[in-house]
N, C-alpha and C positions, 0 to 999 in steps of 0.2 A: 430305112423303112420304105414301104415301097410307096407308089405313088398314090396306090388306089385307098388311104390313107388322109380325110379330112384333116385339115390342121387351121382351127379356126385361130384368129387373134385376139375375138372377141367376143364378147358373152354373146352379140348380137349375132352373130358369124353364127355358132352353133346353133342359137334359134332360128336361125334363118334353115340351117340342113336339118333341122328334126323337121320343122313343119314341110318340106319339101319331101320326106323321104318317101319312098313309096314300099319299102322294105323297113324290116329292122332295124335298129340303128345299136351299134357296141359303141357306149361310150366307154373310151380307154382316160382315165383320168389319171395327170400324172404330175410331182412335183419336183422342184430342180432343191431344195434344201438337203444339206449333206445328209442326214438319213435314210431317202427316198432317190436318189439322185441315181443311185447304183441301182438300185432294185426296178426304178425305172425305166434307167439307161438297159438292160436285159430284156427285158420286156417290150422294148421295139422295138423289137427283130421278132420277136415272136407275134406281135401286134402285126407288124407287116405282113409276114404267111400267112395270119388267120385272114384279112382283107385278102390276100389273091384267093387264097380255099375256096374261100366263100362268097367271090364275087359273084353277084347278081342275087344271092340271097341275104345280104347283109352290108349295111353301111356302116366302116368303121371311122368314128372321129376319136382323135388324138386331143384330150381337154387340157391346158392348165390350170391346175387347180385355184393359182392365185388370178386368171384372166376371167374367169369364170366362174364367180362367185354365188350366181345366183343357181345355174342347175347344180351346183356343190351342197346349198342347200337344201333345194329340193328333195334331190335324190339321197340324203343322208350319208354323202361321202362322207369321211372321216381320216381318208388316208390315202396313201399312194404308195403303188399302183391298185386304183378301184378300178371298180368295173360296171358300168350299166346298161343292159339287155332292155331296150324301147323300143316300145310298138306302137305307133298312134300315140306317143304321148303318156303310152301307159307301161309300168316298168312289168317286164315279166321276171327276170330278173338279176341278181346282183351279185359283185363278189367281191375282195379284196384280197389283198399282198401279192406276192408274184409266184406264179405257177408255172408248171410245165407244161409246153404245148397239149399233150396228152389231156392234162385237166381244163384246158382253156377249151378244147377240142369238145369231151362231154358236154361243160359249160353248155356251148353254144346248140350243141347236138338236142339236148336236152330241153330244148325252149323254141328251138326256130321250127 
């Protein structure tokens, strides 16, 4: 995954780069449980390219869903790999399971 690529430890870590952000923020939520594990594992490689594409118009964090309990709520995750498109705090918006660059590409296309 590439660098440009947030990876907080902690619920606080991620509050800390939303209120910072001066761009968008792609939260990538994602969880290591045998179900999710594979379909996530895929998805950061594709999470990575979308952070280089998009650098300077978009901040991508890397969330675990179990470190990070509280925007899990907020945001109405449900599953991994989700997805949420933030602006100021305010969701433009959202998506889940794992997609093909192509869709993750719209995705973002279509909001930012």
């Amino acid at each position: 995954m590439a660098n440009r690529v947030q990876r907080p430890h902690e619920e606080a870590e991620f509050e800390f780069i939303l209120a910072r952000a001066d761009v968008p923020v792609l939260a990538y939520f994602y969880g290591m449980w045998p179900k999710a594990a594979a379909a996530c594992k895929e998805m950061d490689v594709l999470v990575g390219a979308v952070a280089d594409v998009y650098q300077g118009r978009l901040i991508v964090v890397r969330a675990d869903i179990a470190r990070c309990p509280g925007p899990v709520r907020r945001y109405g995750v449900t599953g991994a790999p989700s997805f949420v498109l933030i602006d100021r705090g305010e969701v433009l918006a959202t998506g889940s399971g794992p997609m093909p660059r192509t869709a993750l590409g719209e995705f973002l296309d279509a909001h930012l």
